[in-house]
C-alpha positions in Angstrom: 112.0 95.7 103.6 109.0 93.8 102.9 109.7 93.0 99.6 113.0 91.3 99.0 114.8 89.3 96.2 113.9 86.0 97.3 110.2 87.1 97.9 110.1 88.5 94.3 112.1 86.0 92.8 109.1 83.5 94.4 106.4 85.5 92.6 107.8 85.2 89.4 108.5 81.6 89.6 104.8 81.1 91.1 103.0 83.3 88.3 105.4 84.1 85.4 107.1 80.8 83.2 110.1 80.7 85.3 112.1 83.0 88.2 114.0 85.5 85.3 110.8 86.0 83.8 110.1 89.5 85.3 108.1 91.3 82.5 105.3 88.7 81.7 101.8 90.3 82.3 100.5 87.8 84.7 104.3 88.2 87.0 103.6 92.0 87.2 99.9 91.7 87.9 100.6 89.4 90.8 104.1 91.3 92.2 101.2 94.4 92.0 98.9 92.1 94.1 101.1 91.6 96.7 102.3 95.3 96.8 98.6 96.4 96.9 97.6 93.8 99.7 100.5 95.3 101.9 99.9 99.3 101.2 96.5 98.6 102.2 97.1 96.6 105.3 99.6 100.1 106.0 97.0 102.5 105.2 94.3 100.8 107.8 96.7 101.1 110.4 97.9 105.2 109.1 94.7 106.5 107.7 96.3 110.0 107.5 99.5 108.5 105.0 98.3 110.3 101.5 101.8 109.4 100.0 101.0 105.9 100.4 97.2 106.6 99.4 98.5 108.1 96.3 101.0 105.0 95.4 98.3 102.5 96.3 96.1 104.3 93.7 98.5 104.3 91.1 99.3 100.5 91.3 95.9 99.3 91.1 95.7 101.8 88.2 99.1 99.8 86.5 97.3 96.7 87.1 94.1 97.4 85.9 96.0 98.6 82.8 98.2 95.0 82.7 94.7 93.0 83.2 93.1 94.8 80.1 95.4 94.4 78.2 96.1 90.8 78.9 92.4 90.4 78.5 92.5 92.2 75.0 96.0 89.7 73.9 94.5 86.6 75.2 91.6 85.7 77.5 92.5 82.8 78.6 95.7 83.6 80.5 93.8 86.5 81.8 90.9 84.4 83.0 93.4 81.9 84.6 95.5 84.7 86.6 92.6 86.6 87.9 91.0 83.2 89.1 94.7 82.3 90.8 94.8 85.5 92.8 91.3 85.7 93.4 90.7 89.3 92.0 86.9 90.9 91.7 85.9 91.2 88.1 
């Protein structure tokens, strides 16, 4: 599987306050990142994949939710993960 304990366990360390973190706001926005970058590289290679197409839409929409609401709680911390994973906004 692409997605693994160690690889999630190095997200969390990279983007959340340590590797047991799992439910800050910036940990989930970036494990989203990296599950969005690979359903997209997926769906240039199986256009046709609407499961996948459907998933890929509702993750961005779980992370657009996450990034408002960090941006609402403190802007700062949002401003700072959106510049580390270099996200359009």
């Amino acid at each position: 599987m692409y997605l693994d304990k160690e690889k999630k366990k190095e997200i969390f360390t990279k983007h959340g306050k340590n590797a047991e973190d799992t439910g800050s706001a910036e940990g989930q926005i970036a494990l989203f990142s990296y599950r969005i970058a690979h359903l997209t590289e997926h769906l240039k290679k199986n256009r046709k994949d609407y499961g996948t197409q459907r998933a890929l839409q509702l993750l961005v929409g779980k992370r657009r939710s996450l990034l408002d609401y960090l941006k609402a709680k403190d802007i700062e911390r949002y401003r700072a993960i959106v510049k580390e994973l270099g996200l359009r906004r």
